[in-house]
C-alpha positions as CSV (number, residue, x, y, z in Angstrom):
1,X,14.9,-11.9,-100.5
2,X,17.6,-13.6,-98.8
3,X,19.3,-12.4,-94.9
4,X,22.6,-13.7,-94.6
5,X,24.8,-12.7,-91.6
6,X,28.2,-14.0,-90.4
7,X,30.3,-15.5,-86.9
8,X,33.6,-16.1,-87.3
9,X,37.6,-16.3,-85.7
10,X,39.5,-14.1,-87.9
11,X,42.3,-13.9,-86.2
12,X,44.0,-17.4,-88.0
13,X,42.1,-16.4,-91.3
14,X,44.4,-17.7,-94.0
15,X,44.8,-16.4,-97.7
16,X,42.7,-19.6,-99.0
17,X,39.7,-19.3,-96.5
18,X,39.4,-15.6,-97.3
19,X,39.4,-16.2,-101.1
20,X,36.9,-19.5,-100.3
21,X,34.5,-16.5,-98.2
22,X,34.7,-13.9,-101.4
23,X,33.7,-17.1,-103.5
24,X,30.5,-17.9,-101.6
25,X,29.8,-14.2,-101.4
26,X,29.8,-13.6,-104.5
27,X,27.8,-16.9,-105.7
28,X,24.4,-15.8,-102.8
29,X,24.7,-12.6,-104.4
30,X,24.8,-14.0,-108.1
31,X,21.7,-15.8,-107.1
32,X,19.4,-13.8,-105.6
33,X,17.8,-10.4,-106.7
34,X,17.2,-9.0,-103.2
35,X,20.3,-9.7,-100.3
36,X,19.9,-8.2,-96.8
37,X,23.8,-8.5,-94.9
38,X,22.7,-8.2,-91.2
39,X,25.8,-7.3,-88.6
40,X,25.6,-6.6,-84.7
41,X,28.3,-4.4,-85.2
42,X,31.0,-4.8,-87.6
43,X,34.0,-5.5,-85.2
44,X,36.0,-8.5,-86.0
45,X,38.4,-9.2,-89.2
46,X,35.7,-11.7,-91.3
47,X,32.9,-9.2,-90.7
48,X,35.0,-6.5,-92.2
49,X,36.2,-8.4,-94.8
50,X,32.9,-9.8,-95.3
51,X,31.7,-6.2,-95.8
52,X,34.4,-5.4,-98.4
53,X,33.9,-8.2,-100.2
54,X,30.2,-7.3,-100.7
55,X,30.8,-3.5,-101.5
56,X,32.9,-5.4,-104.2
57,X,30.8,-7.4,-105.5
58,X,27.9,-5.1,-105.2
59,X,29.4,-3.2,-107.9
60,X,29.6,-6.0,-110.3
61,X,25.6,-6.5,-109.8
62,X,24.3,-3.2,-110.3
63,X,20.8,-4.6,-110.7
64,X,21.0,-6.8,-107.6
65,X,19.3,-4.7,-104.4
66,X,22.1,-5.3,-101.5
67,X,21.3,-3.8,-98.4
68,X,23.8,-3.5,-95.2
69,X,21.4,-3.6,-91.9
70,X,22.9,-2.3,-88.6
71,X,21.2,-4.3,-85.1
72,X,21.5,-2.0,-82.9
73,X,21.1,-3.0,-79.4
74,X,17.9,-1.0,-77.7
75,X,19.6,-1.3,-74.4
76,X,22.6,0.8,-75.7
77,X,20.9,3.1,-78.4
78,X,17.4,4.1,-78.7
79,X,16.8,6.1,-81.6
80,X,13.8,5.7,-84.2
81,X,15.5,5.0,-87.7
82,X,19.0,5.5,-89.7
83,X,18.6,9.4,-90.1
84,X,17.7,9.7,-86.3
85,X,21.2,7.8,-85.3
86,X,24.2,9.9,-85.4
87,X,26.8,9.3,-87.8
88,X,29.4,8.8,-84.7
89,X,27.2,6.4,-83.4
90,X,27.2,3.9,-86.3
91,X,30.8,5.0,-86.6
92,X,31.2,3.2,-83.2
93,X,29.5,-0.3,-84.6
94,X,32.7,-0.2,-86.6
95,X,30.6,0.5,-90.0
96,X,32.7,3.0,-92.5
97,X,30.6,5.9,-93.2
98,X,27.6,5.5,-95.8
99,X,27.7,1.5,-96.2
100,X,24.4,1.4,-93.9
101,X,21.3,0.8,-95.6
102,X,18.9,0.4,-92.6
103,X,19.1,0.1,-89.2
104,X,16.7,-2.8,-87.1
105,X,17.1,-3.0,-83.3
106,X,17.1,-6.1,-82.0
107,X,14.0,-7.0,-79.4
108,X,14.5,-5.9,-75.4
109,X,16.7,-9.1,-74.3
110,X,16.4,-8.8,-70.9
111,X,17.6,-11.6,-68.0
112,X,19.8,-12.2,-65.3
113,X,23.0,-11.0,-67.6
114,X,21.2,-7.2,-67.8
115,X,21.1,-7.0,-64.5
116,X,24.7,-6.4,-64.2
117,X,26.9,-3.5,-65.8
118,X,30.2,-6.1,-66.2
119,X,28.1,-8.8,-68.0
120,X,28.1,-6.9,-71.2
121,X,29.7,-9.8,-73.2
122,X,26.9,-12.0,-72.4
123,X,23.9,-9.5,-73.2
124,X,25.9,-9.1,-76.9
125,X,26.1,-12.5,-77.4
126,X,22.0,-13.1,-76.9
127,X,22.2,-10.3,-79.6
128,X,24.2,-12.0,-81.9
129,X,22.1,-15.1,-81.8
130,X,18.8,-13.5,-82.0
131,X,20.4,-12.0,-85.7
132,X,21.5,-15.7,-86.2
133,X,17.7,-16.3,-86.0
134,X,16.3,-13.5,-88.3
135,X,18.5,-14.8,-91.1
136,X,18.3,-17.6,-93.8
137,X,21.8,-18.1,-94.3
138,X,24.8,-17.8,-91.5
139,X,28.1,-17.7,-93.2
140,X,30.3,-19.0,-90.3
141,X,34.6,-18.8,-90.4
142,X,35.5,-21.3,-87.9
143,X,37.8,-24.0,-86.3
144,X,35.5,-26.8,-84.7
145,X,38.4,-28.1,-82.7
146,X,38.6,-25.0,-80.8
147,X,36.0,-24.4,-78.1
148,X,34.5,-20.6,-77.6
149,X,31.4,-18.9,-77.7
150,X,31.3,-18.7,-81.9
151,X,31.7,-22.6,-81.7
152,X,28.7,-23.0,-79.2
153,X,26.4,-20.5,-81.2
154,X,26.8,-22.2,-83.9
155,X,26.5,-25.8,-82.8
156,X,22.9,-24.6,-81.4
């Protein structure tokens, strides 16, 4: 089993990078027989087309098992498991109805940031990186020559 998750800018994604990301996609899935896609919340343009790429090419390897897992943040949601979240709630994670296969929460992540309500962007990035370390593969969309937090993470 292979967990593959995904940073990216896809706000300057071009025609040739997104046909390069359904590519890749679609060669990890032709090689493995078990695929978990982990997303902190499906927000940004490459998650979403990562996302529609894989219900894609999901269909074209009906014996592959490909799972979509949901991090939920425990310091916004706490609810057991998938049938114990409302639909509204992964709704809000930015997931289309019925794509989740299984919800993990990420650990208690807890530091100066949490302290403060207005440091929210900071608490979802130690999110984001503690996915980037619960998977095997990080499929990353990205301009090098353009500092931000995606280009940090990564770097790390």
């Amino acid at each position: 089993m292979r967990r593959v998750c995904f940073a990216g800018v896809a706000y300057v994604m071009d025609e040739a990078a997104k046909a390069q990301l359904y590519e890749v996609l679609e060669q990890i899935i032709s090689q493995e027989n078990h695929l978990e896609f982990w997303y902190a919340g499906c927000y940004d343009g490459f998650e979403t087309l990562a996302l529609e790429y894989i219900q894609r090419i999901r269909k074209a390897y009906p014996s592959c098992k490909i799972e979509i897992v949901a991090v939920m943040d425990p310091l916004k949601y706490d609810h057991p498991a998938l049938e114990g979240i409302p639909k509204e709630t992964i709704k809000e994670q930015g997931f289309p109805l019925g794509v989740v296969s299984r919800v993990e929460f990420a650990p208690r992540l807890e530091g100066k940031s949490e302290q403060h309500e207005n440091r929210f962007i900071t608490h979802s990035r130690k999110v984001d990186r503690w996915v980037m370390d619960q998977c095997d593969t990080l499929l990353v969309f990205n301009y090098d020559s353009i500092p931000g937090p995606i280009t940090n993470m990564v770097r790390q």
